[in-house]
C-alpha positions in Angstrom: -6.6 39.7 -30.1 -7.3 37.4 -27.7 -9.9 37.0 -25.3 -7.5 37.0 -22.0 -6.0 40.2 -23.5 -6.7 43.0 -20.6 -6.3 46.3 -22.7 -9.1 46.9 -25.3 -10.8 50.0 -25.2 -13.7 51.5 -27.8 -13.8 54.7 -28.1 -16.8 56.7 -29.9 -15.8 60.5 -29.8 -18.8 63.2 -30.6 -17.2 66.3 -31.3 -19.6 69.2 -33.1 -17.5 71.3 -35.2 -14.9 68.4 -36.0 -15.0 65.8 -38.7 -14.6 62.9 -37.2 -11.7 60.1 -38.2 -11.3 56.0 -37.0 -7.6 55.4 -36.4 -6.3 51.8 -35.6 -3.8 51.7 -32.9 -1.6 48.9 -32.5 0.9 49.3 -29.3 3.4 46.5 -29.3 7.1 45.5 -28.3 9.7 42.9 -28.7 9.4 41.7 -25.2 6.8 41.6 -22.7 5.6 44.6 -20.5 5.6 44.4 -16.9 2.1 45.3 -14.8 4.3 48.4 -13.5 4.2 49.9 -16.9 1.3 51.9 -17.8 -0.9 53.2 -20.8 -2.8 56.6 -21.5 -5.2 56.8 -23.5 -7.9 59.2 -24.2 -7.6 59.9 -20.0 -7.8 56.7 -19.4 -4.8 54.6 -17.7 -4.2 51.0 -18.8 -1.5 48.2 -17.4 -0.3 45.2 -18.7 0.2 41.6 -19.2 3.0 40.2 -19.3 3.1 37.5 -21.6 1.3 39.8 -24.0 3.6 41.7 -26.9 0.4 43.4 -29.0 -2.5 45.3 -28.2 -5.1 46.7 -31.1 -7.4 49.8 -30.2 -9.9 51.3 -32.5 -10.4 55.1 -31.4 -12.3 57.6 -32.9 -11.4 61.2 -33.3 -11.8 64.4 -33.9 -8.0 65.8 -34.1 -5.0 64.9 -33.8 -3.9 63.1 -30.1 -1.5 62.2 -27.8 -1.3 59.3 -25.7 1.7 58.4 -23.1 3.8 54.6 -22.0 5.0 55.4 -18.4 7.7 52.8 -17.4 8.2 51.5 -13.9 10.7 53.9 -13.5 8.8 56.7 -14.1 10.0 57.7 -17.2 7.1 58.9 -19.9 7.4 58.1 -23.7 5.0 60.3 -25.7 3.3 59.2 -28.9 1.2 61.3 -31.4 -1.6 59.1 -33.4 -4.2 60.0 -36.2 -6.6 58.8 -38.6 -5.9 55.5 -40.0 -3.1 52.7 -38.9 -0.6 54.1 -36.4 1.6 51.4 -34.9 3.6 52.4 -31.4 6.6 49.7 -31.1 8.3 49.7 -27.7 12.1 48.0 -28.7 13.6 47.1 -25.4 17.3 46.6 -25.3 19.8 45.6 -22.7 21.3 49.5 -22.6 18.3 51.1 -24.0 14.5 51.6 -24.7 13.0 53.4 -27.9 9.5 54.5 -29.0 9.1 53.9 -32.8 5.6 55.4 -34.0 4.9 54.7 -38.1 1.7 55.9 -39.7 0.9 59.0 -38.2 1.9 62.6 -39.5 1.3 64.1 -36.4 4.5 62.2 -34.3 6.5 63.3 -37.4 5.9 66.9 -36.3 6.2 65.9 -32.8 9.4 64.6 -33.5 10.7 67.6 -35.2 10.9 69.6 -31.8 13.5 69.0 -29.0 13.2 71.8 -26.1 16.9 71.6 -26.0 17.1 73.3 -29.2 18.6 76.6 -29.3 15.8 79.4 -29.9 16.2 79.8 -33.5 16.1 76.4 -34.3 13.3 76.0 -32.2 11.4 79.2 -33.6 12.0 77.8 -37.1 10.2 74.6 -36.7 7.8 75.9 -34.2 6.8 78.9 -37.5 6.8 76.2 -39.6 4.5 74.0 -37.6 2.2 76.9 -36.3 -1.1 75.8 -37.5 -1.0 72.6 -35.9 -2.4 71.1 -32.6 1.0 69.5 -31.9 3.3 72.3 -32.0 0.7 74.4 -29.5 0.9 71.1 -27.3 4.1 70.8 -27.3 5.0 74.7 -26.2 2.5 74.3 -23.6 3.8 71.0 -22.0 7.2 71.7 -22.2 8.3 75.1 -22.3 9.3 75.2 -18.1 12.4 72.9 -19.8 13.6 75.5 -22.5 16.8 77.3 -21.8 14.6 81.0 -23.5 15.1 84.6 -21.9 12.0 85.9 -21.2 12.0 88.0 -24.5 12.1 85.0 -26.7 9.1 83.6 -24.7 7.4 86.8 -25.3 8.3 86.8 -29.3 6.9 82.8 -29.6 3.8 83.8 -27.7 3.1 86.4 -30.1 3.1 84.2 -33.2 0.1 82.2 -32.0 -2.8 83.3 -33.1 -5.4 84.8 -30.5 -7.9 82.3 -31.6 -5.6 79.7 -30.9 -4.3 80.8 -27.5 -7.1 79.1 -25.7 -5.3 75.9 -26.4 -2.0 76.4 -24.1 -3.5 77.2 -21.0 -0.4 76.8 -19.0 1.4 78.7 -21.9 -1.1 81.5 -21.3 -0.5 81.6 -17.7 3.5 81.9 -17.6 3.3 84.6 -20.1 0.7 86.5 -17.6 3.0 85.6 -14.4 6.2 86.8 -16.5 6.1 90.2 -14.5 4.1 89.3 -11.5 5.8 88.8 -8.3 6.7 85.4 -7.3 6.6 84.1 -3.8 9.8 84.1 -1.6 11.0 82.4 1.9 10.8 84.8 4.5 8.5 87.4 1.9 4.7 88.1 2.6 2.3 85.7 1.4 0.9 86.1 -2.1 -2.9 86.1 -1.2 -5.4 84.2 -3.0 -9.4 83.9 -2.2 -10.5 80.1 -2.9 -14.2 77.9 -3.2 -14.1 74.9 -2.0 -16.4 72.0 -4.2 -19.7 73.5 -2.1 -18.9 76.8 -3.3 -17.6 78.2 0.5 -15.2 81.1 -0.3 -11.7 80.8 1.4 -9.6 83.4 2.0 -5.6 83.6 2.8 -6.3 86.6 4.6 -8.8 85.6 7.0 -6.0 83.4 8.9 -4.0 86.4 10.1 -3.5 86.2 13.2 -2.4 82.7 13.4 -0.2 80.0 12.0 -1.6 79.0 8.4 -0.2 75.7 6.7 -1.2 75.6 3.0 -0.9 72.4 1.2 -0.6 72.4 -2.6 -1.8 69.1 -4.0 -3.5 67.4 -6.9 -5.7 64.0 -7.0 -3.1 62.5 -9.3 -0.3 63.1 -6.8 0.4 59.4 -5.1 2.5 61.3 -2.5 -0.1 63.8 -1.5 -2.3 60.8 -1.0 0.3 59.0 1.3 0.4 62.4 3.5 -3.1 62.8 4.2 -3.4 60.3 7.0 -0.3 62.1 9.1 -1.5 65.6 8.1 -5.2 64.8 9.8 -3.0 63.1 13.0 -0.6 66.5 13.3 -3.5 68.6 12.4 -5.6 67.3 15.8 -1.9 67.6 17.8 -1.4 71.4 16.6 -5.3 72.6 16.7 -4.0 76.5 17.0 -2.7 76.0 13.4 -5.2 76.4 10.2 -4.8 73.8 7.4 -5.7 74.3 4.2 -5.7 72.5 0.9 -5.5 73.7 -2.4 -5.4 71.5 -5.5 -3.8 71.9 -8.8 -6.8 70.2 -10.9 -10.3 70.1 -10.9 -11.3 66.3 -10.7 -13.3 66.8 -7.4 -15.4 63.5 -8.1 -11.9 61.6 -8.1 -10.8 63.4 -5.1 -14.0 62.6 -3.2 -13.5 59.2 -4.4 -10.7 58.7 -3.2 -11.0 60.4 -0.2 -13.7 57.7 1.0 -11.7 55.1 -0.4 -9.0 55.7 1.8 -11.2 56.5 4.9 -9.9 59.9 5.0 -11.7 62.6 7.0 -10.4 66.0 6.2 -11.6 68.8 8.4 -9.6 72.0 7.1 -10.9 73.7 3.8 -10.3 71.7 0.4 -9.6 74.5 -2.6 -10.6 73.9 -5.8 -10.9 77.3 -7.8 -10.0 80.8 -7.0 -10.4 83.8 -7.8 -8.2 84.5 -11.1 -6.4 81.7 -12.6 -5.0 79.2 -10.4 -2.3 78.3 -12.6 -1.2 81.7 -13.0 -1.1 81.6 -8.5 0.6 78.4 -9.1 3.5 79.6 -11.3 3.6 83.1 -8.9 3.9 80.2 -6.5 6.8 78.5 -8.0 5.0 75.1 -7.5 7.5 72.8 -8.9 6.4 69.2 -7.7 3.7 68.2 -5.3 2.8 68.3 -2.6 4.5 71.4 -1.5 3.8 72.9 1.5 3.8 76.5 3.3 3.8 77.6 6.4 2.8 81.5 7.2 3.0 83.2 10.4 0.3 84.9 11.9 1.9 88.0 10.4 1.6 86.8 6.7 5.4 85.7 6.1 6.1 82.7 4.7 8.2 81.1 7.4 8.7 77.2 6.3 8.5 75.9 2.8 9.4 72.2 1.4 7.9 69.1 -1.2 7.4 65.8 -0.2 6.8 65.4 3.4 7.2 62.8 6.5 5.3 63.3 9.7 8.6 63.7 11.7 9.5 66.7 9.1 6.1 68.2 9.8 6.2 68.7 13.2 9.6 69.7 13.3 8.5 72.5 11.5 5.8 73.1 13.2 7.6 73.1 16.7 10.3 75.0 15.2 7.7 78.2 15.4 5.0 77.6 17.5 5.8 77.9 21.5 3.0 76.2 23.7 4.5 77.5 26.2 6.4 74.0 27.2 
């Protein structure tokens, strides 16, 4: 590599339990990539230079992983790498773009599944695939897109070993939300006590009695980011109404990092955890994209409810239920 060559990362992994495995990853492509295209790796997010077709990382690990090329357009093309050489070759044609990944078993299995699939194809290779990492993954990042009955869910959830089932967290959590009810326009509010990063306990309930607006965010979102600045203007305009916050991850140091980056002051209640599992309240929730927002009447009904925001949007909704008397 060269010395100008912006993405080179060295990653020593101590994992007790796990034998540990080098794996040389070579990313390259027939042309060159863009700055708006992006790299994950390990958690960590890498761009590009453009005059550059091949970048070499030497990663340690303890299992198998995935990594992810995000494209200017948004679109995500997911890799699986392992001990040893694992080349990832982006071809770019004039009509279309393709992910070729050589030397690693673990994309092979990755490759196997399509969430298109009818069920028992799907059950077949998932059965056949059980004991590894990728198949669990795979279930728990992308079952929201398979066309299953609720009954077929059940019978896939059942073949995972208990031991395993701490690995598909979000799998967990729509399997517990299957039969719990889910929150409606127009229905009481689902209730949920929440800490914020000091440990302050939050509760829905304690806002009866007045308008409560309840953002649903996460420190990755770019949009939630771009809302906070009207949401503190609107919130100082419509002081009767209680804001609060409620993230979908836990990276409070990011958040807070951000937060002062951007010279944001937010005075309403920032959630973090709950009590019980969030992303169980999230599903019950039916929290598709972020931000999403809620607005509850000082009864509890959920009156409002909409993504992606605008200040004009706000307070039209806002006006739309609150008289001041005007």
């Amino acid at each position: 590599m060269n010395s100008y060559i912006t993405l080179l990362f060295f990653f020593i992994s101590i994992s007790l339990g796990f034998s540990q495995e080098q794996v040389n990853l070579t990313i390259r492509s027939n042309k060159g990539l863009s700055k708006e295209y992006l790299l994950i790796l390990q958690n960590e997010t890498y761009a590009f230079s453009p005059d550059q077709k091949e970048y070499v990382f030497s990663l340690t690990v303890s299992e198998p992983e995935f990594g992810a090329l995000i494209t200017p357009n948004n679109r995500s093309y997911t890799f699986w790498y392992d001990g040893g050489e694992v080349e990832v070759f982006f071809e770019q044609n004039i009509f279309s773009k393709e992910l070729i990944v050589s030397g690693s078993e673990s994309h092979k299995i990755f490759e196997k599944f399509d969430y298109k699939d009818p069920y028992p194809k799907f059950k077949e290779v998932f059965i056949s695939n059980l004991n590894s990492i990728v198949a669990l993954n795979y279930i728990d990042r992308y079952y929201r897109f398979m066309d299953f009955t609720k009954a077929q869910f059940k019978e896939l959830y059942q073949l995972i070993p208990i031991a395993r089932r701490s690995e598909i967290p979000n799998f967990n959590a729509y399997i517990n939300s299957l039969e719990k009810r889910k929150i409606e326009l127009k229905a009481e509010i689902i209730d949920f006590t929440g800490f914020d990063k000091e440990g302050n306990s939050i509760s829905t309930k304690d806002f009866r009695g007045q308008y409560l607006l309840i953002d649903i965010a996460a420190s990755w979102c770019g949009p939630c980011w771009k809302a906070f600045p009207y949401l503190i203007e609107v919130k100082e305009e419509f002081s009767e109404v209680q804001f609060i916050t409620l993230n979908e991850d836990s990276a409070i140091d990011r958040w807070t990092s951000l937060a002062e980056k951007n010279n944001l002051s937010i005075n309403w209640p920032v959630i973090w955890t709950i009590e019980g599992d969030k992303k169980e309240l999230l599903l019950q929730y039916k929290i598709q994209s972020y931000p999403t927002y809620l607005l509850v009447d000082p009864k509890g009904i959920i009156v409002e409810r909409w993504e992606i925001s605008s200040e004009e949007v706000l307070k039209a909704k806002l006006k739309k239920h609150i008289n001041r008397g005007s």
